[in-house]
N, C-alpha and C positions, 0 to 999 in steps of 0.2 A: 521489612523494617519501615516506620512512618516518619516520614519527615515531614514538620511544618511548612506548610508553603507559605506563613507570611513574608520572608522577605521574596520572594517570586514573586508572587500578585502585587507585591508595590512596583516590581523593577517593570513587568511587563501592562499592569494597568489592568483594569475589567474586559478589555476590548481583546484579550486574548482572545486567537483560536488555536483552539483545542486539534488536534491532531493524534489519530488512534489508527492510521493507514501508517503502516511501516513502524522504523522505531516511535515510538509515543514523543513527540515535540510540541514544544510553543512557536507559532508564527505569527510572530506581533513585528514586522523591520528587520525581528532577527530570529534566529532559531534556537530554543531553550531545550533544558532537557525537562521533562516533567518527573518531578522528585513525590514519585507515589512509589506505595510499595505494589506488589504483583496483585495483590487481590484485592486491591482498592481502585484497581484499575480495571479488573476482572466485572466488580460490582456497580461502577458504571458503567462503562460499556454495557454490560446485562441490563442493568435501568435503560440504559436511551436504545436500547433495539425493542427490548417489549413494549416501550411507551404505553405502560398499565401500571397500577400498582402493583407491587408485589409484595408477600407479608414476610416480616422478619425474620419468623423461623424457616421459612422456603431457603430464605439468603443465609441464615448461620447454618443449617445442613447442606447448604451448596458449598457453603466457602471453606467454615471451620466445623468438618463432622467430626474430628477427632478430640474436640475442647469439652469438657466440662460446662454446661449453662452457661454459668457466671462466666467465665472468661470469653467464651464464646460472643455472649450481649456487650460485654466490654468491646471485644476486638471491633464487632458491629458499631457502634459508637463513636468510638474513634476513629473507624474511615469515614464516616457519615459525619465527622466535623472537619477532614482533611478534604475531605470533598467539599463542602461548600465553604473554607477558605480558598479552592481554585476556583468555583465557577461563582462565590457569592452566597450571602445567606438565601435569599429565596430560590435557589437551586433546587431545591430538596419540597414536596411533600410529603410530611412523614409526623407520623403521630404515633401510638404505644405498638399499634401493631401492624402498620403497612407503612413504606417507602413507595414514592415514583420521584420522577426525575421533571423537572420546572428550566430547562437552561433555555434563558435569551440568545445567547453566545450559540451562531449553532457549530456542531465539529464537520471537519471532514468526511466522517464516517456518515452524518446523517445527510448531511449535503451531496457525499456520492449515491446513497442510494436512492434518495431520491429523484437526482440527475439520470440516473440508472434506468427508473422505470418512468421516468414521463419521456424516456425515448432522445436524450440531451447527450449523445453518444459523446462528444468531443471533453464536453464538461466532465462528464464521469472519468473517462479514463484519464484527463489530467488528473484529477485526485487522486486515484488510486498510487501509491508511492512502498507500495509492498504489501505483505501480510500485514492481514488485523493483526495489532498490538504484538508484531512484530519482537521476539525474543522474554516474551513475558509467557512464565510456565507455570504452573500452579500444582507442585508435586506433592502435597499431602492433602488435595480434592481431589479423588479421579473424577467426578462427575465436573465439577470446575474445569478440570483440565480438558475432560473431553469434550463439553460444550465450546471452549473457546476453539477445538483441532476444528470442528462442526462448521462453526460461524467462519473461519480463517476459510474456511473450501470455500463455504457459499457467496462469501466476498470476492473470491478470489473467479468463480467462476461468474459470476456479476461482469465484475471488470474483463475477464475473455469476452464477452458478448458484449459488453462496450466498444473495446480495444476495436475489436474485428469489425463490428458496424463502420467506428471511426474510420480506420484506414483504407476498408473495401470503398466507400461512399464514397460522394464529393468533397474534395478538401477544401473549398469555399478560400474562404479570407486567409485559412492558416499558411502561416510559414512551411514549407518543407519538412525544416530541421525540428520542426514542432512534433512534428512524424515521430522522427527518433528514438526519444525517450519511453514515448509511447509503447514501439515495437518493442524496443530493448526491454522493458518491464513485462511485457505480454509472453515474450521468448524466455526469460527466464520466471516465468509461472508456468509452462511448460513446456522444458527445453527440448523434450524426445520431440517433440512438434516439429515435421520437415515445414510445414507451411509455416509455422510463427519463425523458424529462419530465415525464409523465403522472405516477409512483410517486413522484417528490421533491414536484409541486405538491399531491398528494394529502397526503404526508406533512406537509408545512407547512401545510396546513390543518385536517388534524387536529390540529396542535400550537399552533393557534391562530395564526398566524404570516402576518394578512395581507398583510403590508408586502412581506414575502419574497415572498410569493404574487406580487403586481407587479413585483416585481424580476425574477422568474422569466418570467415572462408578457412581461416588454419583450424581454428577451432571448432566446425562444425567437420573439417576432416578429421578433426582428433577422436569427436564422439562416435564417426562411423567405424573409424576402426577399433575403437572399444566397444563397438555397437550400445553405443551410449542413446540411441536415434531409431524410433518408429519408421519402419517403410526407409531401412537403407537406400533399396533399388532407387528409390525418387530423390533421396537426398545425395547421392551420388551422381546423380542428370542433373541435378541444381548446381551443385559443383565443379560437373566438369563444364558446363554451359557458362556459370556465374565465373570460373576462373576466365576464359578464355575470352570475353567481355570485358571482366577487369584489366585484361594486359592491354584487350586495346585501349580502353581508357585511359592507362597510366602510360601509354606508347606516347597517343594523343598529347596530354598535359606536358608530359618532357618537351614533345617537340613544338606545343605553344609557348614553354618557359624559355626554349630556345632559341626562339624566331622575337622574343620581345629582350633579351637580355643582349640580340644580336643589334637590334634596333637604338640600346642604348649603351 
C-alpha cells in the first residue's frame, strides 16, 4: 500500500537519514518508521546498490510481472514520486525509459559498505542493525523476492567480516560495552557459531556484565542440548570453562558488595 510521505519529510526535515539495515527507520534525533510500501522500498534499495541506470521495463518485470502494462507503468510511477517526496525531487534520474538514483542524503546501507571495503571495520559493524530491509517480502515477485534473500546474505556476510576484523583487532579509543552490541548482532547472524558465542560472552565480560554472562551461558546450554550449535564438543569446553569463571567472578563481586556495604 503507498502512503504519502508529505507529512514525514516536513516532521523529519531533508537532513533525514535513511536507514535500510534492520527494520527500515528515520534517524534524524529520533527514530521514525518509514511509511513505504515493500516494493517501493525493494526498488530503491535495488537503485542505490546498482548505482547505474536501470530501464523501466527491467524494474516493472522485477517488481510487478503479474500486471497488465498500464497498470504496471502506473504502479512504477507512483513509487518513483513516493520516492522523491522522501529523499527530494532531484533524487531520481529518470526520463521515458531509464531510472538511477541522485541521493545527497547518503543511507546506512551505502555508508556500511563502504566502511566495509575501505577496511573501516568499527564503522561498518556499528551500522550494520540487522538484515537488509529487515521484514520487508515481496510475495507476488519471485525474482523480487529472491534478489532481496541474495543481497540480505551478502550484507549480512559483509558485516561477519567486519564484526570479526572489529573484535579480533585493537580495540583502540572504543568503550568495552561498545563491544556488546556488536557481538550480540554477529551471534545472532549466526547462532550455531560456537566462536560468535565465544566473542559476545567475552565481550560482556569485559564490559563487566555478569548477569548477561549467565543469561548467555543458559542459552547457549539450551541450544547444545537441542543441538541447536555447530561443533557441540567446543561449545560444551566453552561452557563448562565459561561457567566455572563466572562463579568466580560473581563469588568475587558479592564479596566486594560485602566488604563496602560493611564499611558503611
Amino acid at each position: 500500500m503507498l502512503v504519502s510521505m508529505a507529512d514525514t519529510t516536513r516532521t523529519v526535515g531533508t537532513a533525514a537519514h535513511l536507514r535500510l539495515l534492520g527494520v527500515p527507520r528515520y534517524e534524524n534525533g529520533q527514530s521514525l518508521p518509514v511509511r513505504l510500501g515493500h516494493k517501493q522500498l525493494v526498488l530503491l534499495t535495488r537503485l542505490l546498490l546498482e548505482k547505474r541506470q536501470m530501464t523501466r521495463e527491467s524494474m516493472i518485470a522485477f517488481l510487478w510481472p503479474e500486471s497488465d502494462e498500464v497498470r504496471a507503468r502506473g504502479s512504477l510511477r507512483q513509487a518513483l514520486y513516493v520516492i522523491r517526496e522522501l529523499l527530494g525531487e532531484d533524487s531520481l534520474v529518470a526520463n521515458r525509459h531509464t531510472i538511477a538514483v541522485r541521493v545527497s542524503t547518503p543511507t546506512d546501507l551505502t555508508r556500511f559498505i563502504h566502511a566495509a571495503h575501505a577496511g573501516q571495520w568499527w564503522d561498518a559493524a556499528r551500522l550494520y542493525r540487522g538484515p537488509l530491509l529487515d521484514g520487508v517480502h515481496i510475495k507476488d515477485a519471485t525474482d523480487a523476492d529472491l534478489w532481496l534473500e541474495l543481497e540480505r546474505r551478502r550484507m549480512a556476510r559483509l558485516f561477519e567480516t567486519a564484526a570479526v576484523a572489529a573484535l579480533r583487532g585493537p580495540r583502540g579509543p572504543y568503550d568495552p560495552r561498545e563491544c556488546v552490541p556488536i557481538a550480540r548482532q554477529l551471534r545472532d547472524t549466526a547462532p550455531r557459531c560456537v566462536t560468535y558465542w565465544q566473542y559476545l560472552i567475552d565481550a560482556l565480560a569485559d564490559a563487566g556484565a555478569p548477569d548477561d554472562c549467565r543469561i548467555e551461558y543458559a542459552a547457549l546450554s539450551a541450544r547444545i542440548d537441542t543441538g541447536q550449535i555447530d561443533d557441540a564438543k567446543s561449545a560444551a569446553e566453552l561452557l563448562n570453562v565459561g561457567q566455572k569463571a563466572l562463579s568466580s567472578l560473581l563469588d568475587s563481586s558479592r564479596s566486594n558488595q560485602a566488604r563496602f556495604v560493611g564499611r558503611h
